[in-house]
C-alpha positions in Angstrom: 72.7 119.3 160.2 71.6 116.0 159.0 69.6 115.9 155.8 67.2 113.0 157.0 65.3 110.9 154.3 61.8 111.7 153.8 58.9 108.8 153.8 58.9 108.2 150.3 62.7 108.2 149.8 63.5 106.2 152.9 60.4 103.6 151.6 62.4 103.5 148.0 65.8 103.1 149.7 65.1 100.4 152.1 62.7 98.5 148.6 66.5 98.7 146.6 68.0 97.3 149.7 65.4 94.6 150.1 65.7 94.1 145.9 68.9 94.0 145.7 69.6 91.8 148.5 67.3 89.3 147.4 68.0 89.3 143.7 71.9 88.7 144.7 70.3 85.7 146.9 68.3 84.3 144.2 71.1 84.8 141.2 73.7 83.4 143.4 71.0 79.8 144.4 70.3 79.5 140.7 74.0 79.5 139.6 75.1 77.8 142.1 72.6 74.9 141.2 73.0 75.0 137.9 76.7 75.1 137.5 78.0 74.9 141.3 80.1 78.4 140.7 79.4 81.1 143.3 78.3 84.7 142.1 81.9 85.5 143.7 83.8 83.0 141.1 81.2 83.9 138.3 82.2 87.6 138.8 86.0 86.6 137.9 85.6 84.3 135.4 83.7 87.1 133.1 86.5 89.9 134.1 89.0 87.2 132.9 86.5 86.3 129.9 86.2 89.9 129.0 90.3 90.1 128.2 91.6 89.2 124.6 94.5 87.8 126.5 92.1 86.4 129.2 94.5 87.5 132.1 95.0 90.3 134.6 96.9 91.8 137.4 95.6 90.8 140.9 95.2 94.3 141.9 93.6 95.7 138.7 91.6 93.0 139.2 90.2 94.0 142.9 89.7 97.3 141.8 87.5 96.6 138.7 85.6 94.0 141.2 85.8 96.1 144.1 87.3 93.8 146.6 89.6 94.1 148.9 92.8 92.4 148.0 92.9 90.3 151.3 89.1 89.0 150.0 90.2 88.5 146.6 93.4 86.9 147.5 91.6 84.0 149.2 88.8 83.9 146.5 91.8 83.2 143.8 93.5 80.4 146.2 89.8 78.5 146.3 89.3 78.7 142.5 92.5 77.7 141.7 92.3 74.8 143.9 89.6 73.9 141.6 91.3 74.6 138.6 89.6 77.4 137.1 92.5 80.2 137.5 96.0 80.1 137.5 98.5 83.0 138.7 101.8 83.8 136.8 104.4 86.1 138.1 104.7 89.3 135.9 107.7 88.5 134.4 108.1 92.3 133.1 108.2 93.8 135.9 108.5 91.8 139.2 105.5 93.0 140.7 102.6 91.0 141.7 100.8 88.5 139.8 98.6 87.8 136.9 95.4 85.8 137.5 95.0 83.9 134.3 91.5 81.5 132.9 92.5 78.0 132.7 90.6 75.7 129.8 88.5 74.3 133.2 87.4 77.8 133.8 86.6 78.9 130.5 84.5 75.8 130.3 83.0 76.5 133.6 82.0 80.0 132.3 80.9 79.1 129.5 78.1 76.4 130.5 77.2 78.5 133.7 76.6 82.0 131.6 73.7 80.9 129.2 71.5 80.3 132.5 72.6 83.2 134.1 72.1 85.7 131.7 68.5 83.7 131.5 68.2 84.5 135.1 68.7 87.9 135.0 66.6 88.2 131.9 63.4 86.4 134.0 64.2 88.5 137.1 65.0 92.1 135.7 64.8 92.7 132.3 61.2 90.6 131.8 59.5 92.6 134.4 60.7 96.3 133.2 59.3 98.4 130.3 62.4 99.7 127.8 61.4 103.5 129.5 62.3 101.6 132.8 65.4 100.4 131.4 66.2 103.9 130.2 65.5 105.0 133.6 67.5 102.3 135.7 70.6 103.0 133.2 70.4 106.3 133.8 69.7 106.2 137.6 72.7 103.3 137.7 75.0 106.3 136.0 74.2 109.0 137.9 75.2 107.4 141.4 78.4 105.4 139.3 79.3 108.7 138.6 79.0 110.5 141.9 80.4 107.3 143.7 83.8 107.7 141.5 83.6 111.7 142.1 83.7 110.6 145.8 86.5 108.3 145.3 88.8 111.1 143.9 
């Protein structure tokens, strides 16, 4: 038997949708003009950025982004074009590749992050009280949590 939602949790699920869509459409238009990087490339450059060795395998790296390989695959080939990753063949193993930051993509990163974490700041943060903070972390691990129970 389906477990349909009620008025007030169908009203809150379709206001996240409607949040988060929008806040993804405003972040991405203020990065992009700012520092013509996508959300997409953004998201890569600080998984790369977050590495001592600023370097990772192509498939640990779609699962910590949650792509699909296929989606990631062609993300990689357009920021390489533009210089701000390189791939290396694991040379301890023989399988796959390492996506590695390139001095253009550090560079990139580090200009375009100031005004994003600004952004998010105006958008989210600025607006909630710390007991809302409190509230979204724990709401954001509760449903992290369940999600990877699902997964397993």
């Amino acid at each position: 038997m389906t477990r349909w939602l009620d008025e007030r949790e169908q009203t809150t699920w379709r206001g996240y949708l409607r949040m988060q869509a929008r806040l993804q459409a405003e972040l991405h238009r203020r990065l992009q003009a700012e520092s013509g990087l996508s959300i997409a490339d953004f998201d890569v450059l600080v998984a790369l950025t977050d590495r001592p060795d600023e370097r990772v395998r192509v498939l640990e790296l779609a699962t910590s982004l949650e792509w699909e390989k296929s989606r990631l695959s062609h993300h990689l080939a357009r920021m390489q074009r533009r210089g701000l990753i390189t791939r290396e063949e694991c040379d301890d193993d023989g399988r796959g590749n390492f996506v590695v930051l390139t001095d253009q993509g550090r560079t990139a990163i580090e200009r375009a992050a100031p005004g994003h974490v600004e952004s998010v700041r105006e958008l989210v943060f600025d607006t909630l009280t710390d007991d809302d903070v409190d509230a979204l972390a724990r709401i954001t691990g509760a449903v992290g949590a369940r999600l990877d129970r699902a997964r397993h």
